[in-house]
C-alpha atoms as a printed R data frame, in Angstrom:
    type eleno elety resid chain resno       x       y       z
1   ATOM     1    CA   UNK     A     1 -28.649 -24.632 291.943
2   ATOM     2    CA   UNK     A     2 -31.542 -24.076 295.359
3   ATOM     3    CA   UNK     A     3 -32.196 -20.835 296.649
4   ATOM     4    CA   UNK     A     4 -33.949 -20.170 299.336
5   ATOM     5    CA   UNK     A     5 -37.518 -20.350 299.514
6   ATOM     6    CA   UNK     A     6 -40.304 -20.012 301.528
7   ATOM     7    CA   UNK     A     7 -43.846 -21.255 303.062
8   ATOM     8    CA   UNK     A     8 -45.419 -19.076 304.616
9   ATOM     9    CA   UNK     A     9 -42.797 -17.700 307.478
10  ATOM    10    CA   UNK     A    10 -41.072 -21.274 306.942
11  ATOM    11    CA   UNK     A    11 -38.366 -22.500 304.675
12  ATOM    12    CA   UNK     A    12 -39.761 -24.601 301.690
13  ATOM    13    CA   UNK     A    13 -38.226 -27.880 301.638
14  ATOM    14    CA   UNK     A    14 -36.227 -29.243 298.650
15  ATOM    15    CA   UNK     A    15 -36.616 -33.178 299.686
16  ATOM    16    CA   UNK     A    16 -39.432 -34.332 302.266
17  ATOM    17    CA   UNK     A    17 -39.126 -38.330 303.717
18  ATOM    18    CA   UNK     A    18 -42.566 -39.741 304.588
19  ATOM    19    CA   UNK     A    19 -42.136 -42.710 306.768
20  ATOM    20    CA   UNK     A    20 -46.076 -44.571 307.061
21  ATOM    21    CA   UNK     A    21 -46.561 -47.523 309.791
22  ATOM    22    CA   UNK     A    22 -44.633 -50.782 309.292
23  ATOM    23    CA   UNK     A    23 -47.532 -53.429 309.665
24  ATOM    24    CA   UNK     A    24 -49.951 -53.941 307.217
25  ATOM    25    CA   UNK     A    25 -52.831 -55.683 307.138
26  ATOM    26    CA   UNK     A    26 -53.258 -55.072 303.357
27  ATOM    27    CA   UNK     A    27 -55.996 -52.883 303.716
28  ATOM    28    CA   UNK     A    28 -56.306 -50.725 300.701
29  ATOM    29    CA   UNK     A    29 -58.437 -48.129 302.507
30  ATOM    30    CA   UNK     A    30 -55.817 -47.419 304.693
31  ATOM    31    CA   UNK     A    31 -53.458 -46.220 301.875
32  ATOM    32    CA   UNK     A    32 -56.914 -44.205 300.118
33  ATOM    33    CA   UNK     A    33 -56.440 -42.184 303.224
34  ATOM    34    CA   UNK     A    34 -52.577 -41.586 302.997
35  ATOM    35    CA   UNK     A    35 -53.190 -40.505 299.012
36  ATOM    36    CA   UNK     A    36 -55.278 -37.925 300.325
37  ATOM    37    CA   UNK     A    37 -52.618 -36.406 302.441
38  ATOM    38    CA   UNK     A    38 -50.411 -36.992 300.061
39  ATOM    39    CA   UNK     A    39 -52.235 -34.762 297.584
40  ATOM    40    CA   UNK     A    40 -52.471 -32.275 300.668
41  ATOM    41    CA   UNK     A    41 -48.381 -32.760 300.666
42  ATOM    42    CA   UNK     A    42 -48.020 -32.164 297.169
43  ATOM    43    CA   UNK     A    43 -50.092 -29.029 297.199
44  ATOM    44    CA   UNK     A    44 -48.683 -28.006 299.941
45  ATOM    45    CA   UNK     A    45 -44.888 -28.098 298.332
46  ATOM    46    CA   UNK     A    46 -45.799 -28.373 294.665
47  ATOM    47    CA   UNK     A    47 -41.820 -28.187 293.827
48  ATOM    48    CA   UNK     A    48 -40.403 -30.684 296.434
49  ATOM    49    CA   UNK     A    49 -38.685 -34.187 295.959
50  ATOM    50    CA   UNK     A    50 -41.227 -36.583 298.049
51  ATOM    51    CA   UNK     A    51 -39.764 -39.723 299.054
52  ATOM    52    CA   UNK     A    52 -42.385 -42.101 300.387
53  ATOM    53    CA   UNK     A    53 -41.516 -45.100 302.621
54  ATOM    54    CA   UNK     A    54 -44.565 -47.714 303.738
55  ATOM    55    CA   UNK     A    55 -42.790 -48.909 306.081
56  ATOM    56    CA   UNK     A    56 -44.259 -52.759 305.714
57  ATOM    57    CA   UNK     A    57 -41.758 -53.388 303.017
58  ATOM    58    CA   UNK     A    58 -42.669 -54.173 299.199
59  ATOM    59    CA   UNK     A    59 -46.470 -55.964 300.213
60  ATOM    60    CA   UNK     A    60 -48.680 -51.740 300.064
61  ATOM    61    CA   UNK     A    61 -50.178 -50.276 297.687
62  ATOM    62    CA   UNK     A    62 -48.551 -47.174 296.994
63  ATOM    63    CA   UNK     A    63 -45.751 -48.980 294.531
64  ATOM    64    CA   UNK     A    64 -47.847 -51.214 292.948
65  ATOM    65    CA   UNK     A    65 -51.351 -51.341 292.611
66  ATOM    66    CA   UNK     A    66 -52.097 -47.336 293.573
67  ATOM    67    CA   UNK     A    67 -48.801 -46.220 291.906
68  ATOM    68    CA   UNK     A    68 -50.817 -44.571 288.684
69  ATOM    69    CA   UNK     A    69 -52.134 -42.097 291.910
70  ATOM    70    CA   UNK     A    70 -49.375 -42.317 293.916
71  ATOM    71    CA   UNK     A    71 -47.117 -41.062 290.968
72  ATOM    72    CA   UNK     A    72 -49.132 -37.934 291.011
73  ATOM    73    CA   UNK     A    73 -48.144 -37.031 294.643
74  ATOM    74    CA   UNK     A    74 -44.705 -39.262 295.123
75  ATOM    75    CA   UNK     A    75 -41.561 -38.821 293.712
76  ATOM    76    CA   UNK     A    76 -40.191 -41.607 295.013
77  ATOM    77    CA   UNK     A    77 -41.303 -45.058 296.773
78  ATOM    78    CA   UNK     A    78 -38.497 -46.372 298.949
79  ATOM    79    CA   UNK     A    79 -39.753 -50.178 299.739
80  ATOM    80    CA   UNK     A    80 -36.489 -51.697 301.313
81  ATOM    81    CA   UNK     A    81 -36.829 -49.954 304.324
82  ATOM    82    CA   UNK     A    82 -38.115 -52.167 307.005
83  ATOM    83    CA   UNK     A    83 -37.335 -51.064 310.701
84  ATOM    84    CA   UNK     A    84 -38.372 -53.681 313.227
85  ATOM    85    CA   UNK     A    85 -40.289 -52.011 316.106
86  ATOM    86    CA   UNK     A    86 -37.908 -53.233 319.018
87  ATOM    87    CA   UNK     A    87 -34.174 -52.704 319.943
88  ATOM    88    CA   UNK     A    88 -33.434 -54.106 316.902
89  ATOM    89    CA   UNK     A    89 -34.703 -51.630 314.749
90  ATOM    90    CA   UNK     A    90 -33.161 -49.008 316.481
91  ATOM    91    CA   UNK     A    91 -29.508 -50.093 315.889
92  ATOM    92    CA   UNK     A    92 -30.015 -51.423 312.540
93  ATOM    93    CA   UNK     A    93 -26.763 -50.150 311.095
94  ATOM    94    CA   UNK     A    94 -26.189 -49.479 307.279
95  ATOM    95    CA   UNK     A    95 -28.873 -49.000 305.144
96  ATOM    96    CA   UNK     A    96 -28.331 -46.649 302.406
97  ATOM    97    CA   UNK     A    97 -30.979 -44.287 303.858
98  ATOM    98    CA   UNK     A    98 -28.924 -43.524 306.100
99  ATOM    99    CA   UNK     A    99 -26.035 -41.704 303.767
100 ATOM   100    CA   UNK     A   100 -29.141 -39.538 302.235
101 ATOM   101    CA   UNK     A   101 -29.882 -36.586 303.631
102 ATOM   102    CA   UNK     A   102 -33.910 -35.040 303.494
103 ATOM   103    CA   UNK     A   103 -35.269 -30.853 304.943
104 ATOM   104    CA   UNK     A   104 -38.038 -32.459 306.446
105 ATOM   105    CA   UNK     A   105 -38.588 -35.808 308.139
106 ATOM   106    CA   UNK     A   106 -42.495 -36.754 308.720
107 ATOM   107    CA   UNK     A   107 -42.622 -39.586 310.580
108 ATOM   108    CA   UNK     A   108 -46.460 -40.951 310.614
109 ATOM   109    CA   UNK     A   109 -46.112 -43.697 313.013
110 ATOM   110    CA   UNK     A   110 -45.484 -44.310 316.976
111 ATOM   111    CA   UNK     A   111 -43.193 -46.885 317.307
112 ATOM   112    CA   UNK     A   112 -40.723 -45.543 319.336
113 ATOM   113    CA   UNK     A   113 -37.629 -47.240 318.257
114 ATOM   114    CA   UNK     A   114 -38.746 -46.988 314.466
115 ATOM   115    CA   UNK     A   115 -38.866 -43.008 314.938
116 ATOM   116    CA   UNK     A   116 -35.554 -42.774 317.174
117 ATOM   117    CA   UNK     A   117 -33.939 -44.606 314.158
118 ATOM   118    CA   UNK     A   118 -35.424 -42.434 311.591
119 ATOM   119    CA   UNK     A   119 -34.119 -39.302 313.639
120 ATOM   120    CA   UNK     A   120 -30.440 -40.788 312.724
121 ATOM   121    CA   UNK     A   121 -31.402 -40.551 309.323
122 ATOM   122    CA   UNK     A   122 -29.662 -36.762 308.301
123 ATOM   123    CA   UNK     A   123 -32.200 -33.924 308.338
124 ATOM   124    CA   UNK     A   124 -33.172 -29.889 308.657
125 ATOM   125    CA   UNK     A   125 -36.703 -30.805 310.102
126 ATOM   126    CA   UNK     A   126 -38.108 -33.663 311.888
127 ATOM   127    CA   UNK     A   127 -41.675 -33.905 312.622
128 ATOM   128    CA   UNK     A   128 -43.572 -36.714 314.529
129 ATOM   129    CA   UNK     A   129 -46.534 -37.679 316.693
130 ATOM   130    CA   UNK     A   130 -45.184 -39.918 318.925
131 ATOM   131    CA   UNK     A   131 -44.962 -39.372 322.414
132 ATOM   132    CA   UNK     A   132 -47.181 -36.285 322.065
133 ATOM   133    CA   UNK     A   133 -44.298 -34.669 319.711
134 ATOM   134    CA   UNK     A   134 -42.116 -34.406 322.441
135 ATOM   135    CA   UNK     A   135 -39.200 -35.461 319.683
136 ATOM   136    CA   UNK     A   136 -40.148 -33.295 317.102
137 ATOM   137    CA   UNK     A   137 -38.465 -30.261 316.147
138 ATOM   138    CA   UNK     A   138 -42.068 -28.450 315.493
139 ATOM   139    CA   UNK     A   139 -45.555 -29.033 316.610
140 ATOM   140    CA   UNK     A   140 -49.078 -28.479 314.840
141 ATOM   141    CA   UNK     A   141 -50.842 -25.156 315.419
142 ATOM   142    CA   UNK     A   142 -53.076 -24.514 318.636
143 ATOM   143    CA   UNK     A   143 -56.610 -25.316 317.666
144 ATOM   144    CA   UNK     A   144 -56.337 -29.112 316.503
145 ATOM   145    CA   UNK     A   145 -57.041 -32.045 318.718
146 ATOM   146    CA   UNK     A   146 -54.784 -34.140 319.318
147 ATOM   147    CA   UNK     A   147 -56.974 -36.904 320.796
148 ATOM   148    CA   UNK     A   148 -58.560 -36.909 317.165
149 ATOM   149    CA   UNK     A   149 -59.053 -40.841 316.280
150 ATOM   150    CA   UNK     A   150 -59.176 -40.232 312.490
151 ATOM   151    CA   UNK     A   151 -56.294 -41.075 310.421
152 ATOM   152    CA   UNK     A   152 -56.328 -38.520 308.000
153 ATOM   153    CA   UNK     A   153 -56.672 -35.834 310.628
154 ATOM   154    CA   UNK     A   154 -53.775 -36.927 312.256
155 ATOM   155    CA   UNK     A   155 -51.662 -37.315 309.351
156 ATOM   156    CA   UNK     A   156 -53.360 -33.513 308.407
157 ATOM   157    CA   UNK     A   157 -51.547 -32.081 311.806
158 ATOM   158    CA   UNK     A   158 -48.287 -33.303 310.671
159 ATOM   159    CA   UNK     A   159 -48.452 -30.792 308.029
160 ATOM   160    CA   UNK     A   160 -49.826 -28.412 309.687
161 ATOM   161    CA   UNK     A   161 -46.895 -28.715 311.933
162 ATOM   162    CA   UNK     A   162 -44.572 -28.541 308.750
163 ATOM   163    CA   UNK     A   163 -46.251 -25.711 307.630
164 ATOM   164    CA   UNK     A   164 -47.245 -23.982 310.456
165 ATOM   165    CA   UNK     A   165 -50.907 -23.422 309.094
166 ATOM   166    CA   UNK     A   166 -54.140 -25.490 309.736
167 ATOM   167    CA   UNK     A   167 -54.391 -27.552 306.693
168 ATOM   168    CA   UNK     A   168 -57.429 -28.287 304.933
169 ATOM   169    CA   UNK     A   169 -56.872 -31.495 302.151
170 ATOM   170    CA   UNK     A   170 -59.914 -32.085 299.648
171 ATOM   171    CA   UNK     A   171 -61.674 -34.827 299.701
172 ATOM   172    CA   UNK     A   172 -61.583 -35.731 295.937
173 ATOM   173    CA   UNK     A   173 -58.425 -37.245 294.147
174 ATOM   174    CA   UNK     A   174 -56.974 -36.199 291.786
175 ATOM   175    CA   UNK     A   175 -56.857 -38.925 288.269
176 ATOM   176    CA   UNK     A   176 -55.685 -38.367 284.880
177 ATOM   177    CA   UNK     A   177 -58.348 -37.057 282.825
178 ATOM   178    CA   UNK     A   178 -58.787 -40.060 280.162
179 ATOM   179    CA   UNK     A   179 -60.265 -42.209 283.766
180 ATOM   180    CA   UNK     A   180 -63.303 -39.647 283.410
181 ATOM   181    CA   UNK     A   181 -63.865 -39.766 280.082
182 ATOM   182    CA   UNK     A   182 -64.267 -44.044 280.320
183 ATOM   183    CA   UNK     A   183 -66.287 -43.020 282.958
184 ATOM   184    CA   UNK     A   184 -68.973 -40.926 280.924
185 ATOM   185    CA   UNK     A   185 -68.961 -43.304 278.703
186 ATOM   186    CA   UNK     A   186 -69.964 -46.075 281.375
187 ATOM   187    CA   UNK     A   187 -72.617 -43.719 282.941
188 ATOM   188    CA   UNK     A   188 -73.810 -41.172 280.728
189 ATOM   189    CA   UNK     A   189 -75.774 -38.155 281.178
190 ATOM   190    CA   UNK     A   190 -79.486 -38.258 282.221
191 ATOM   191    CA   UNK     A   191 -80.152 -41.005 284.458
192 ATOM   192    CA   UNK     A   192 -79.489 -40.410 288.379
193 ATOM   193    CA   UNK     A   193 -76.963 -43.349 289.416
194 ATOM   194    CA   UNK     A   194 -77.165 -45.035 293.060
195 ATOM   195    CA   UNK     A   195 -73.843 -46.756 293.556
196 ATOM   196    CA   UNK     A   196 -73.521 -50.069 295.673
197 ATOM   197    CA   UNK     A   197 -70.187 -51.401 296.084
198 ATOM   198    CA   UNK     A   198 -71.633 -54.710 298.378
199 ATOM   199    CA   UNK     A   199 -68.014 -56.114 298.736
200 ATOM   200    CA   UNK     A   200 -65.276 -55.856 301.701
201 ATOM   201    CA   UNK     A   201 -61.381 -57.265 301.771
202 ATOM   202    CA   UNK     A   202 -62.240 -59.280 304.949
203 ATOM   203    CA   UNK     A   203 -64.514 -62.269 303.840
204 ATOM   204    CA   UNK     A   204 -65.101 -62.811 307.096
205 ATOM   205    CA   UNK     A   205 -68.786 -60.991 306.228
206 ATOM   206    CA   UNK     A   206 -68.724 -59.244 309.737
207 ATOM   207    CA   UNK     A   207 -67.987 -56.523 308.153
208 ATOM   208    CA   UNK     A   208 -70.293 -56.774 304.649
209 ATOM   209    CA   UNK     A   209 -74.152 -55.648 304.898
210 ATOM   210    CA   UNK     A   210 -76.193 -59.078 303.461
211 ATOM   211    CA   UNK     A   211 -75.856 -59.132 299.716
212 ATOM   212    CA   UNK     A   212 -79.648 -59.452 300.056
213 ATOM   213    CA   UNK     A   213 -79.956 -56.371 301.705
214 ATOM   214    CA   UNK     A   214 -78.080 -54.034 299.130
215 ATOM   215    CA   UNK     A   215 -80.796 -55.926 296.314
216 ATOM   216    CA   UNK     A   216 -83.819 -54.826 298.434
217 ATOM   217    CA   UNK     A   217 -81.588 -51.381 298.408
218 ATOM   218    CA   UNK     A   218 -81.054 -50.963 295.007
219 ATOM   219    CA   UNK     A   219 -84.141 -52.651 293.725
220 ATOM   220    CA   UNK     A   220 -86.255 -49.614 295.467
221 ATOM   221    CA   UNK     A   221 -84.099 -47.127 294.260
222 ATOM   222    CA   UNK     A   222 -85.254 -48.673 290.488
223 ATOM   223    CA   UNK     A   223 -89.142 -48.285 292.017
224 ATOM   224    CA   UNK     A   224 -87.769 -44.370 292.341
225 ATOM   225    CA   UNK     A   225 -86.967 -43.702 288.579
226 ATOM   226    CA   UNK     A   226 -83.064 -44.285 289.703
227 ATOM   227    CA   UNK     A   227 -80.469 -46.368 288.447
228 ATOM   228    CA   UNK     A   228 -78.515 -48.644 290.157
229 ATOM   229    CA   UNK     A   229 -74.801 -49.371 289.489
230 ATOM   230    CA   UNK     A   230 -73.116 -52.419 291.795
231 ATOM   231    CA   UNK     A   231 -69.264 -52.048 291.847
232 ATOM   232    CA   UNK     A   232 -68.156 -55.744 292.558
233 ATOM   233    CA   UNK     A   233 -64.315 -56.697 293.051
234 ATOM   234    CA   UNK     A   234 -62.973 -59.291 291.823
235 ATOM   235    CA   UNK     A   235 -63.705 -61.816 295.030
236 ATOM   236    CA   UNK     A   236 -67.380 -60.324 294.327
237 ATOM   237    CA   UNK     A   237 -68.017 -61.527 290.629
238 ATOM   238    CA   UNK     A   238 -69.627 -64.758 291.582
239 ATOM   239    CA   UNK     A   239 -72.265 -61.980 292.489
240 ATOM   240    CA   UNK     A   240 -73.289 -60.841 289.439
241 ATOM   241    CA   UNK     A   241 -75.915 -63.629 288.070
242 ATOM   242    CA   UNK     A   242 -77.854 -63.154 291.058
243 ATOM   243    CA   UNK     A   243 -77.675 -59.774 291.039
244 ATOM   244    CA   UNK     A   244 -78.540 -59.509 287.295
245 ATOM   245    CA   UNK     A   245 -81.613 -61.578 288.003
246 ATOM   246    CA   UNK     A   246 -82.959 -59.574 291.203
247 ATOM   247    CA   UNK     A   247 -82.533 -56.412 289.787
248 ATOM   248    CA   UNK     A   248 -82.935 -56.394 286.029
249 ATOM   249    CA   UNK     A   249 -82.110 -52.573 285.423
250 ATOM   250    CA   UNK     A   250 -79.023 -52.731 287.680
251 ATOM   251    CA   UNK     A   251 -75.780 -51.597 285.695
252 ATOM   252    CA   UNK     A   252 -72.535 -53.242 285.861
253 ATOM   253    CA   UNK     A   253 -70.170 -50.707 284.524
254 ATOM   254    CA   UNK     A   254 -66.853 -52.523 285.265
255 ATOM   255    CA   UNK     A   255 -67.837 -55.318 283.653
256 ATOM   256    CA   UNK     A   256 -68.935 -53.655 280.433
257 ATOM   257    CA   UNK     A   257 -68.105 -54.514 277.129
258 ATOM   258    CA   UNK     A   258 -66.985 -51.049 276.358
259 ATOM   259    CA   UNK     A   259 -63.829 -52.396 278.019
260 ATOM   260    CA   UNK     A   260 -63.114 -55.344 276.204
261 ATOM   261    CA   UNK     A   261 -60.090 -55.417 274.806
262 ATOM   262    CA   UNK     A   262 -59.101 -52.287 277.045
263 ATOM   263    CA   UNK     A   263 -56.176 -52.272 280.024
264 ATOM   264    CA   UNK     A   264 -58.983 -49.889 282.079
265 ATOM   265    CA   UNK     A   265 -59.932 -51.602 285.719
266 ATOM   266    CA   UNK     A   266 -58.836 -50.619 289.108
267 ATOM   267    CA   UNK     A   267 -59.003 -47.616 291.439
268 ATOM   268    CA   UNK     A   268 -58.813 -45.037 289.056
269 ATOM   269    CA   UNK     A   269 -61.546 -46.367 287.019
270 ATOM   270    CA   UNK     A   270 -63.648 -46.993 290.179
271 ATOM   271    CA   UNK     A   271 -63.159 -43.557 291.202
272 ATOM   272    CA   UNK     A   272 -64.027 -42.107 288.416
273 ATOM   273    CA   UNK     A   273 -67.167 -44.149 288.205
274 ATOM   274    CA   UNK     A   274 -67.751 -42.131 292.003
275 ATOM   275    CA   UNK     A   275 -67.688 -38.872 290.171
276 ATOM   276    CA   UNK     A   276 -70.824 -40.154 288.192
277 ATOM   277    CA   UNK     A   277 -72.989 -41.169 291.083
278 ATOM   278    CA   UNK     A   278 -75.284 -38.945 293.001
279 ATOM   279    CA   UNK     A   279 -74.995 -41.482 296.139
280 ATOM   280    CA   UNK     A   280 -72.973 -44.222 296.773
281 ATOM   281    CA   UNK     A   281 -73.529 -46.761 299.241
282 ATOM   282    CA   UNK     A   282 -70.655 -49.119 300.788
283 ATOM   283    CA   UNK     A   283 -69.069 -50.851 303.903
284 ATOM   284    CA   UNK     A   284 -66.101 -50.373 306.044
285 ATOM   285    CA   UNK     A   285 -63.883 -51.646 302.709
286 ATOM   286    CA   UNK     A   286 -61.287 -50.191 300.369
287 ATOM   287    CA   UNK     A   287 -64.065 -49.441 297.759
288 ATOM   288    CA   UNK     A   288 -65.688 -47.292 300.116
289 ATOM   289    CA   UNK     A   289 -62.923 -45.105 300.430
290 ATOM   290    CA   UNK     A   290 -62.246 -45.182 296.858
291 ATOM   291    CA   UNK     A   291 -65.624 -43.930 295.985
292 ATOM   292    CA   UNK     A   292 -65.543 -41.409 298.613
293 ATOM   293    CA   UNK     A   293 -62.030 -40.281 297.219
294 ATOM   294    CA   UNK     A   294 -63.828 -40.124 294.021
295 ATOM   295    CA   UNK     A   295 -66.252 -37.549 295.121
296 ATOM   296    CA   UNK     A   296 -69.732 -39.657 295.902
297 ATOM   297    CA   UNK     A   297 -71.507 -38.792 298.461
298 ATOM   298    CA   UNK     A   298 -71.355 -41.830 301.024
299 ATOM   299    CA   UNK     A   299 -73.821 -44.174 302.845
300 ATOM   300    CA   UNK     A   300 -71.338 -46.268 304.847
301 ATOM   301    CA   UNK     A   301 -72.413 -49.013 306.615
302 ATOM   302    CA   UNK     A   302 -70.261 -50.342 309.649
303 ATOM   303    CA   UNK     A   303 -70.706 -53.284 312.344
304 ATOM   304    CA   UNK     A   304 -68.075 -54.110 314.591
305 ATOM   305    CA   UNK     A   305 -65.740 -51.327 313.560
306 ATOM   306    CA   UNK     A   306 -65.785 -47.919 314.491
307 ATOM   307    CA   UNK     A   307 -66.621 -44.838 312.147
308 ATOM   308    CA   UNK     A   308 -65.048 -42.323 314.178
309 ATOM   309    CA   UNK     A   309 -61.586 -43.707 313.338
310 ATOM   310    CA   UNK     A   310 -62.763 -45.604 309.790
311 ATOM   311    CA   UNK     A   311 -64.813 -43.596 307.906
312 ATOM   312    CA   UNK     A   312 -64.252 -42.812 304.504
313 ATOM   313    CA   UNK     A   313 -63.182 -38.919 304.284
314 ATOM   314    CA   UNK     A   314 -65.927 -38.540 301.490
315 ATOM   315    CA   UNK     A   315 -67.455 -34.642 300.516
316 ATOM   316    CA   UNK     A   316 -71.021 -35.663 302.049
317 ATOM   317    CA   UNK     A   317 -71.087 -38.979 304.503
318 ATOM   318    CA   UNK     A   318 -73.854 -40.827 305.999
319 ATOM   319    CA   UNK     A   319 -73.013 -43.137 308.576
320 ATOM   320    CA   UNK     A   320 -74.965 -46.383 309.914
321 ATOM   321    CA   UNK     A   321 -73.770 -47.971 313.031
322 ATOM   322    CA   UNK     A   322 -75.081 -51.322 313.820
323 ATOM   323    CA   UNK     A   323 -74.736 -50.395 317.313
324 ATOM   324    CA   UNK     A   324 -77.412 -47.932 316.846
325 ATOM   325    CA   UNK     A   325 -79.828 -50.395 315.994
326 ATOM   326    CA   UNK     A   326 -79.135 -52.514 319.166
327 ATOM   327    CA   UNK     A   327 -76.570 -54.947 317.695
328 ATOM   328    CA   UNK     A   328 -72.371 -55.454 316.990
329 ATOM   329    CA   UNK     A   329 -74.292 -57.303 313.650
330 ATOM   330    CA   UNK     A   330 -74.247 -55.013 310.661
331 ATOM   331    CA   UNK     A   331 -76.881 -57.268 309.378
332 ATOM   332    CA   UNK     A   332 -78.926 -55.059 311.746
333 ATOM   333    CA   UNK     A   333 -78.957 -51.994 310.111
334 ATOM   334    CA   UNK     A   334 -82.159 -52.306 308.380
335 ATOM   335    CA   UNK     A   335 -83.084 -51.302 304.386
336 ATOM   336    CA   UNK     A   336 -85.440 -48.523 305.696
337 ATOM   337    CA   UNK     A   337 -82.366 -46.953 307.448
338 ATOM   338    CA   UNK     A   338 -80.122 -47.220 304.108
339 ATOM   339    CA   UNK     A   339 -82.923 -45.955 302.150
340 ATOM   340    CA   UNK     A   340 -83.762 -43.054 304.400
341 ATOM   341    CA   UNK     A   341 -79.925 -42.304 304.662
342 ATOM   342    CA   UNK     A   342 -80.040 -42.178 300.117
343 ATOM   343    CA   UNK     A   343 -82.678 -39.936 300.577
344 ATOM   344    CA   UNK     A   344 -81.203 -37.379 303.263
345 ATOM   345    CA   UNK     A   345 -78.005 -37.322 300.814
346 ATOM   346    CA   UNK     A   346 -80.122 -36.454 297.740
347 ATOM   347    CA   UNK     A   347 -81.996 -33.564 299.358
């Protein structure tokens, strides 16, 4: 049976609906930055029924490929519910949503007919951003901006509106312990590890640092008594030989034969690798949020797309704009910046 509870001066909620945007563009990093509000949620209401809804349908992360994280944070991943983002979407009648009923509503997106519809759905609470929360039932706190381009920050004042405090969510994940003890394993004790993830989910390369640059990177950092590990993705492996040959102490941990035979890949293992760096440098990609979420301490590299909204939420974070260095290029970010930026991090 519930009783009553409270946050705060607020009631706690039993049940909490998290509705996330409805496009995707399958970028993973985007859905690093919703686990870490989702650990903020969960820590915020450590005894509530979270039901999570990406609202693009059954193609995100968080119920297949993140779910061993997600599962720490979710209760529940709701993929049938697609709500098209014009009138339709607003009338749709009869989805089974629609018979449940959740305390609190957050609604992360600002597609206007996609919240009006979610408002049918039954509630105590609804909370959302769009239209400056002029249809929410509560607001954030005074003191945050609400001009802030940063997804995580925005997704941070819908709690604080829910909770009625400023929230602050850490920047590590949280990962089941066995993850760091593969890790250790990988990267033991003694040697300082430099971590180069040279990779990004658009091919395109626009937005991937030359592969030769991250060797002249890492093979300096071997000059300095350092080791450096290179964090390849699958589309990256075709890497390795190269990369083997250039920079003969370079480490390789995912592709170790410690794991042979072992079901241990992924984002937990990558961030747990994080934990063992003392840097970690990366592009605007989905391994540079995952090392960030793992607690490294970031060089991130960007060209055409902007840091102020895409930057990993990492504990300590360098930033490189190619823009700064009188180009849209990222090739133009030189080795002597990336190097400088390793340095500044280590201090």
């Amino acid at each position: 049976m519930h009783t009553d509870s409270t946050h705060g001066s607020r009631r706690t909620p039993f049940s909490i609906l998290v509705y996330t945007g409805s496009d995707t563009d399958n970028a993973i990093g985007e859905d690093i930055i919703k686990l870490v509000f989702a650990q903020a949620l969960r820590e915020a209401f450590p005894d509530t029924h979270i039901s999570w809804v990406p609202g693009y349908g059954r193609n995100g992360y968080f119920d297949n490929l993140l779910r061993p994280l997600s599962s720490l944070y979710v209760d529940e991943v709701i993929t049938d519910l697609y709500i098209d983002g014009g009138l339709r979407g607003l009338l749709a009648p009869g989805h089974p949503i629609l018979n449940r009923f959740f305390d609190l509503i957050l609604d992360t997106q600002t597609t206007l007919s996609r919240t009006l519809f979610l408002r049918r759905v039954r509630h105590r609470t609804f909370i959302s951003r769009n239209l400056g929360y002029l249809l929410s039932d509560r607001k954030p706190p005074p003191g945050l901006s609400a001009g802030t381009p940063q997804l995580v920050e925005k997704l941070l004042h819908l709690l604080a509106a829910a909770t009625g405090e400023i929230v602050q969510a850490r920047h590590t994940l949280r990962i089941e312990e066995h993850w760091h003890v593969q890790a250790e394993e990988l990267l033991p004790e003694g040697p300082a590890y430099i971590g180069f993830a040279p990779g990004a989910g658009d091919q395109g390369k626009h937005k991937c640092w030359p592969l030769e640059n991250y060797i002249a990177t890492a093979r300096r950092q071997g000059e300095y008594g350092r080791v450096p590990v290179f964090l390849l993705g699958p589309q990256e492996r075709n890497w390795w030989p190269m990369i083997k040959e250039r920079v003969g102490d370079a480490l390789f941990p995912e592709g170790s034969e410690l794991l042979k035979g072992k079901n241990i890949h992924g984002p937990s293992l990558l961030m747990a690798l994080a934990g063992r760096l003392q840097v970690a440098v990366a592009n605007c990609s989905g391994a540079g949020h995952m090392l960030a979420a793992g607690g490294a301490a970031m060089v991130s590299l960007f060209g055409p797309t902007q840091p102020d909204k895409f930057a990993p939420y990492a504990r300590r974070l360098k930033t490189l704009r190619a823009q700064d260095f009188g180009s849209n290029e990222i090739s133009s970010i030189p080795v002597d910046a990336v190097c400088q930026a390793i340095e500044a991090l280590l201090e």
